[in-house]
C-alpha positions as CSV (number, residue, x, y, z in Angstrom):
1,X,-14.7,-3.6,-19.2
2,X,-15.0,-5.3,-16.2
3,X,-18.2,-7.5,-17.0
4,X,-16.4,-8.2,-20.4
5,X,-12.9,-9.2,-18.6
6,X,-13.8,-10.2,-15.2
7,X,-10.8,-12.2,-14.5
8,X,-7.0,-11.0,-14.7
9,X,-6.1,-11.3,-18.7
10,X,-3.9,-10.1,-20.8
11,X,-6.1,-6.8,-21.1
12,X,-5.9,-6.4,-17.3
13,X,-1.9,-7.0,-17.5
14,X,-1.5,-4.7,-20.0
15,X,-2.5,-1.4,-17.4
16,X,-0.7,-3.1,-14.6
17,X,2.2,-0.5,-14.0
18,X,5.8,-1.5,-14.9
19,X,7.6,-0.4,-12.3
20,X,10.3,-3.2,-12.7
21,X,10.7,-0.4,-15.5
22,X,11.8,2.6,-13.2
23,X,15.4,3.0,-13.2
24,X,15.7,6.4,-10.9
25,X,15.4,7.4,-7.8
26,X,12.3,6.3,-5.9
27,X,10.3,8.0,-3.1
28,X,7.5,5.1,-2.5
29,X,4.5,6.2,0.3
30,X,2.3,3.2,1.4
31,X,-0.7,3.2,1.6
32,X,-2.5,1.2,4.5
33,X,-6.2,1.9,3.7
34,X,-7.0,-2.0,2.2
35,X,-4.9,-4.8,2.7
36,X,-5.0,-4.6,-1.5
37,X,-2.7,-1.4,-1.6
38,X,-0.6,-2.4,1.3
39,X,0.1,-5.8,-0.8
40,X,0.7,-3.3,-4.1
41,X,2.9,-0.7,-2.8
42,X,5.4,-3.0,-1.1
43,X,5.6,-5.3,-4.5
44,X,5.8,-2.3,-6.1
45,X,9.1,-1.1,-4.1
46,X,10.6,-4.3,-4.2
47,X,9.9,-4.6,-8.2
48,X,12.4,-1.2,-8.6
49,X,15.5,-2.2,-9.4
50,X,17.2,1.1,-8.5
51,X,19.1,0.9,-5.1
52,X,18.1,4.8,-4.9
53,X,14.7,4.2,-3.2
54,X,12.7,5.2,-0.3
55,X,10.0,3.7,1.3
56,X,7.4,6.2,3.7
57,X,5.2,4.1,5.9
58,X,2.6,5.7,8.1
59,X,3.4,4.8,11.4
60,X,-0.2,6.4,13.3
61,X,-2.2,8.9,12.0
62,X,-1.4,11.4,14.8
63,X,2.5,10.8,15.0
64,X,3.0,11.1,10.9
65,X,5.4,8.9,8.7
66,X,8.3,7.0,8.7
67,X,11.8,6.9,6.4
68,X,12.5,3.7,5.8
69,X,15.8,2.6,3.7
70,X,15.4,-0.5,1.0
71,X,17.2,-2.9,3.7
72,X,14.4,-2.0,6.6
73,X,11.4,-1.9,4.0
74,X,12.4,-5.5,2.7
75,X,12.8,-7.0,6.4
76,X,9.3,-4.9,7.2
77,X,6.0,-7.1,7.3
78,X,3.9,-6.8,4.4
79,X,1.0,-6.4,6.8
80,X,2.3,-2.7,8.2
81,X,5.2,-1.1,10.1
82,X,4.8,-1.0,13.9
């Protein structure tokens, strides 16, 4: 499908996930492996309209993960958590 649709179309939009959609509580990991999923997951969080929701960030991969609450997730750089 990509050679037939190689730019972003309405066949593409149509898989996108709706998560302006979810309307319960929310436990959102990032994921810092490419700058793409950095970019998705914290769109993703922000897109959920329920207050209930979590955002885990990977601080270092020896020291683990970090709780963050909507309020520090939305004031967090898109680029990572220090």
């Amino acid at each position: 499908m990509v050679q037939k649709y190689p730019d972003f179309n309405d066949y593409w939009q149509d898989k996108r996930a709706k998560v302006e959609n979810i309307n319960v509580h929310a436990y959102v990991l990032a994921s810092y492996s490419t700058f793409l999923h950095t970019f998705g997951s914290f769109r993703g969080f922000e897109a959920i309209r329920n207050e209930n929701k979590w955002y885990v960030a990977p601080t270092s991969v020896v020291s683990g993960t970090r709780l963050l609450t909507p309020k520090q997730a939305s004031a967090a750089p898109h680029a990572g958590v220090a």
